[in-house]
N, C-alpha and C positions, 0 to 999 in steps of 0.2 A: 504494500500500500504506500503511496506516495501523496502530498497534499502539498499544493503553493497556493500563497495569498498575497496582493495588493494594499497596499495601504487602503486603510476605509474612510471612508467620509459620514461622519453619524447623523447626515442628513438623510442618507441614501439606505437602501437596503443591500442586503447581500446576497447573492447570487451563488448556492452553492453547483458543482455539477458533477455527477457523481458515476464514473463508470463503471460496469459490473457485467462479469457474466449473464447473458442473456435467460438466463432457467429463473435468476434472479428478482427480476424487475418489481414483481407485484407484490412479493413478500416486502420487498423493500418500502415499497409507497404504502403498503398497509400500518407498517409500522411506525413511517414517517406519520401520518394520519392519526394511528391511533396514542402518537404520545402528542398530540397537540401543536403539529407546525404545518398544517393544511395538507393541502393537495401536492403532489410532483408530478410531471410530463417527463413521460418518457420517448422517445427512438431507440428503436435496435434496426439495425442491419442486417440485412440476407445478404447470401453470396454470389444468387444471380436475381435476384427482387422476386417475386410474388408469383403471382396465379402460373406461371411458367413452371415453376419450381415444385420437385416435390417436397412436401412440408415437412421432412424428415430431415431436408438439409437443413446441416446446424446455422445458427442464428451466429453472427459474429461479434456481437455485443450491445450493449443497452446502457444509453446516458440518459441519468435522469436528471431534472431540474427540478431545484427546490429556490423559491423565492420567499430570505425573511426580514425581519426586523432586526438592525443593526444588533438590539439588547437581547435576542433571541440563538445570535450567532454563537455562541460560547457553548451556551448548551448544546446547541446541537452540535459542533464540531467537536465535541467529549462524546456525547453517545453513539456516532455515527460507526466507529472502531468498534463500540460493544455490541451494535446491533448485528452486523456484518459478522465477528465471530458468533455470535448466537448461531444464524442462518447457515456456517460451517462454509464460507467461501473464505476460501487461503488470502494471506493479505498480501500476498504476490499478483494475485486477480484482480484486485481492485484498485481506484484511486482518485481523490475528489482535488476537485479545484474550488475555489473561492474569491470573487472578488465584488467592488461595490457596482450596482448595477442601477439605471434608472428606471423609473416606470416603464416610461413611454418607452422599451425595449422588450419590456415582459416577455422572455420566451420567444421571439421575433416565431410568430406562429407563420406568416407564410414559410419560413424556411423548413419550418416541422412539414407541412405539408405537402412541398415540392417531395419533402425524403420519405413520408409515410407511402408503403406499398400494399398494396389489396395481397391476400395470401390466400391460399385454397387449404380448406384440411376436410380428406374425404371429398365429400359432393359438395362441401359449404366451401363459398365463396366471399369470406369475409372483408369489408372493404367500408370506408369510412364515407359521411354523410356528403362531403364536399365532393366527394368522386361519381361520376353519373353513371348509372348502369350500362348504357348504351358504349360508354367506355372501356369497360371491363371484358379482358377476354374469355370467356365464360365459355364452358363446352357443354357439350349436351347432354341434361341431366342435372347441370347442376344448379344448388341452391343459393341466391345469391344473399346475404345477411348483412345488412348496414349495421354501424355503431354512430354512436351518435358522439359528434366531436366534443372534444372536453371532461368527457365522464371523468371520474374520479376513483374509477371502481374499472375492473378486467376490461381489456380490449381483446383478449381470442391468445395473446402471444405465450402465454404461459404454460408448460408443457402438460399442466393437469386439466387446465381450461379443452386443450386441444382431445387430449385422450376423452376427455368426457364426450367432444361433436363425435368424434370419431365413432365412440359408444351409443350416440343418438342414434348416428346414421345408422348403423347395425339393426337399430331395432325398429328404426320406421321403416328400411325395407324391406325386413323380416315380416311388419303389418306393426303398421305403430299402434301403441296401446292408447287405448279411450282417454285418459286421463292420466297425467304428471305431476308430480311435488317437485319444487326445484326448494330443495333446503340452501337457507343461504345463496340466495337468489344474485344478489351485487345488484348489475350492471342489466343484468335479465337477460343476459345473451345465450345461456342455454335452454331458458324458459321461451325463447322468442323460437331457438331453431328450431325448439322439440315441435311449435306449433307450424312453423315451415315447413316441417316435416311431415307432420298431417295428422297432429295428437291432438283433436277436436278440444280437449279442454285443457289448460296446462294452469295452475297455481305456485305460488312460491311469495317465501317470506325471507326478509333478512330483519335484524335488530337493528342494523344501521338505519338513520334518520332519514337520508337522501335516497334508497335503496328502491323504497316502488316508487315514488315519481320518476327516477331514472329508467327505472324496469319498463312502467307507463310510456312512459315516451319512447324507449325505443319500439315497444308492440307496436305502439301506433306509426312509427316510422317504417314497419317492416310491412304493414298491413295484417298484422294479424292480433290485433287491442280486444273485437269479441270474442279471441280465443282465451285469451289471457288476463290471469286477475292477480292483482299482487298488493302484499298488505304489510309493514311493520310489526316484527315481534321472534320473536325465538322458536325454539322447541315446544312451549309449553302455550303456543298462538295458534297451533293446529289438529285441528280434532278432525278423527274420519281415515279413511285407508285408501289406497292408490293401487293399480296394478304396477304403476314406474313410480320409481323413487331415486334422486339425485342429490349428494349432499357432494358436492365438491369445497371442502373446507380445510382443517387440517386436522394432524392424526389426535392428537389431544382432545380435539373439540368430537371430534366422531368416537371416540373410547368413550366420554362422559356421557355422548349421546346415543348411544348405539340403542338402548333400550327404549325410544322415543323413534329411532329410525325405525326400528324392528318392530314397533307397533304401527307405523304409518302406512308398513307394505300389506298388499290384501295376500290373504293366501294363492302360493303358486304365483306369487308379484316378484317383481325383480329392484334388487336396490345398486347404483352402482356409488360406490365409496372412495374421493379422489382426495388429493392434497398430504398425502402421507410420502413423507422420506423413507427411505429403505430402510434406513435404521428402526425404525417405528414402524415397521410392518407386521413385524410377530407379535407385537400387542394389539394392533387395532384390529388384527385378523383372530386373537385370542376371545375379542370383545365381543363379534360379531358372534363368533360360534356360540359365546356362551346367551346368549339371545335367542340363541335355536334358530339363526338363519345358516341357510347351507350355502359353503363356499363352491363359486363356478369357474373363476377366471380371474388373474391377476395381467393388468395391464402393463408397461412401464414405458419409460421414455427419460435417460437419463437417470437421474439422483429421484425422479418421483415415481411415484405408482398409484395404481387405482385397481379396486380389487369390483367384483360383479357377484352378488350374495343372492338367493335365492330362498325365500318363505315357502314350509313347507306345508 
């Protein structure tokens, strides 16, 4: 890890920018988020851009931006080291910048968006709200899925995000199931595919504050909002059983809840369980069984995995 800085002007804010391994990116803004220093904007890199490419090829890395308040910079230039080793990325992979920055520069968002590229994973053609469909090279059959610029919450890049489309598409053309839970909903981008896909009714909550208006707006942006409902609240906000069940969160959060997943799925219903690091697989697979769902298939891609449980 390596870090340089500019002298600051305690008028201005600071502009931290923080490179990292591309598996990385969303763990990283969650946490920036969930200790209190807003949002970050990310970029990563492909090796030959988008829809061309198979989604397997690795991502070449991920700069995030974080914009703060001069008095705000210390703190976080202390925790940024401790979060990083939390996550288990070597501090030879990583390495932040820092200098004062103006407003009227925030992010210079056209250049984000010259660099952002549409990517395919499976049949979904994921691709962002400023890019027109008619521009995208799309092949036949596939689904094309907007995000909506700015979210705060998953845009598709993250390798558990992707195993999960991947896990949709399996099972909508297998004969998509009547009805979906998206636990931990975010951004709503796998509650939005599942109904792209042709799952007549799709549900999902997150606790986050911003989570279903965001979810909301993107259904509505995809055209599928009368498939889709989405509500504020945890494990303990949803009552009722699903044939599909989706909780792409992480492995701690899916061990506490497993006995809440495991009542959500109807009999002969299938749950798939994402966001676990390998290390943390013989527990949250420990957790499942003892809930009496039966294991079918474990996923992976990289340092992550996602496991497909079956109610008997």
């Amino acid at each position: 890890m390596s870090s340089s800085a500019s002298p600051l002007d305690p008028t201005q804010k600071v502009l931290f920018r923080i490179t990292l391994p591309s598996m990385w990116e969303e763990s990283l803004t969650w946490l920036i988020s969930e200790h209190g220093f807003g949002s970050a904007i990310g970029e990563t890199s492909y090796p030959l851009g988008a829809v061309d490419t198979d989604i397997d090829a690795p991502a070449l890395g991920t700069e995030l931006r974080v914009l703060l308040e001069l008095a705000q910079a210390s703190t976080f230039r202390s925790a940024l080291p401790v979060w990083i080793k939390d996550l288990g990325v070597a501090g030879e992979d990583w390495s932040f910048t820092e200098q004062q920055h103006g407003l009227e520069k925030h992010f210079e968002v056209s250049d984000w968006q010259a660099q952002w590229k549409p990517f395919r994973c499976g049949h979904y053609v994921v691709h962002a709200d400023f890019q027109p469909l008619e521009d995208l090279p799309c092949k036949p059959g596939d689904i094309p899925l907007r995000l909506k610029t700015g979210s705060a919450f998953g845009t598709g890049t993250h390798p558990t995000t992707r195993l999960a489309l991947k896990t949709l598409q399996k099972w909508c053309v297998a004969g998509p199931p009547p009805r979906l839970l998206d636990v931990g909903t975010g951004s709503g981008i796998l509650a939005v595919a599942a109904a792209l896909g042709g799952v007549r009714e799709v549900t999902g909550m997150d606790p986050d504050p911003f989570s279903a208006a965001q979810a909301n707006a993107m259904a509505e942006m995809n055209g599928v909002a009368s498939q889709c409902h989405f509500w504020r609240g945890g494990f303990e906000s949803a009552a009722g059983q699903w044939p599909a069940v989706m909780a792409n969160l992480v492995a701690d959060i899916l061990q506490i809840g497993a006995g809440n997943l495991a009542n959500f799925v109807e009999p002969r219903g299938q749950l798939l369980a994402g966001g676990i690091l390998r290390r943390h697989w013989a527990a949250t697979a420990q957790a499942m069984a003892e809930q009496g769902l039966e294991f079918e298939e474990r996923i992976g891609r990289g340092r992550w995995l996602a496991g497909i449980w079956r109610k008997a």
